[in-house]
Every structure is written in structure tokens, then in C-alpha cells.
C-alpha positions in Angstrom: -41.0 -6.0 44.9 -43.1 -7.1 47.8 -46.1 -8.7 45.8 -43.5 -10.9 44.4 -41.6 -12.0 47.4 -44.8 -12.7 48.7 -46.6 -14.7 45.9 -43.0 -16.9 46.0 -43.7 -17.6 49.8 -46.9 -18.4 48.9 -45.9 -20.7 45.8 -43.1 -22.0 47.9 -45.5 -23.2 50.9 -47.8 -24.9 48.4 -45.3 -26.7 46.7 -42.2 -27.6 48.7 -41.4 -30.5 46.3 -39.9 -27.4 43.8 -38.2 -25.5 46.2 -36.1 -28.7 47.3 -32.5 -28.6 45.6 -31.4 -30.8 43.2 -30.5 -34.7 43.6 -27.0 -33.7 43.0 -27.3 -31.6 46.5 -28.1 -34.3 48.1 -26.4 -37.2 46.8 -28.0 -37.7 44.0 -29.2 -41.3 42.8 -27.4 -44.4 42.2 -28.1 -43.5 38.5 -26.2 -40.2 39.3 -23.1 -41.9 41.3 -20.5 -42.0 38.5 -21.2 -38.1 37.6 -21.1 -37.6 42.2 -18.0 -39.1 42.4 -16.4 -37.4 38.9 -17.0 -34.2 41.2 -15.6 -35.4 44.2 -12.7 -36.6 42.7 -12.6 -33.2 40.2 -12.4 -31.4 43.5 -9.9 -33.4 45.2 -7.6 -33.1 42.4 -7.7 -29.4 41.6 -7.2 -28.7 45.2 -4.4 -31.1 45.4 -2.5 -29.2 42.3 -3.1 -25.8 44.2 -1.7 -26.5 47.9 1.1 -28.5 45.8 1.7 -24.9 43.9 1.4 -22.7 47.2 3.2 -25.3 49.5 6.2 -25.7 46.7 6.5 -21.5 46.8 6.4 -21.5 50.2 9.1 -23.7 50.4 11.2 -21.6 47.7 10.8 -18.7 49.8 11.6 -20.0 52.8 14.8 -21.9 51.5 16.1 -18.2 49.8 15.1 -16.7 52.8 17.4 -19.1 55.0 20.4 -19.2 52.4 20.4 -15.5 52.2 23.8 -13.9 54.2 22.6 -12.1 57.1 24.1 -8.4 56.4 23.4 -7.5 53.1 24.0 -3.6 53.8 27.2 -3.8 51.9 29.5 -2.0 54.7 
């Protein structure tokens, strides 16, 4: 196992152009700006769907919680 974590340093060290991420880490090009912002907006949306969901239960549980009689032993 250590020969090859070794010969990846090495590869690594002479060629840091390949172990750089990809464009889309980074920003990507112009080329790339239509497919950056689709994931920006992608994100945006399906995180705006889930604290809707989780805010709109919360609120459920807080408005049975408040409506509910205060002695519910039955005696």
C-alpha cells in the first residue's frame, strides 16, 4: 500500500496541473456559466422546498401543541 501512496506523491509533485480539481470547483469558465448557475439555482431551490417542509411541520406542531387543553388526565 505504501509503494503506491508513494509513487502518487511522486506523480502528484510532477504534475500538479492533474491533481488540480475541476473548472466546475472553481468557477468554471464563461463557457461553463449557464451549467454554474443551473447548480446554484438547483441548490437554492431544493433547499428552499426542505426548510419550507420542516418549517411548515414545525409550525403544525407547535399550533397542536398550543390548542391542546392543558389536563388531559381525564380526572
Amino acid at each position: 500500500m505504501k509503494p503506491a501512496l508513494l509513487g502518487l506523491a511522486l506523480l502528484t509533485a510532477l504534475l500538479p496541473r492533474a491533481a488540480s480539481a475541476c473548472a466546475v470547483c472553481f468557477g468554471g469558465s464563461q463557457a461553463n456559466k449557464g451549467l454554474i448557475d443551473g447548480f446554484w439555482w438547483g441548490i437554492i431551490v431544493l433547499l428552499t422546498v426542505t426548510m419550507t417542509m420542516v418549517g411548515g411541520i414545525g409550525w403544525l406542531l407547535y399550533k397542536v401543541e398550543k390548542d391542546r387543553p392543558a389536563d388531559e388526565t381525564g380526572g
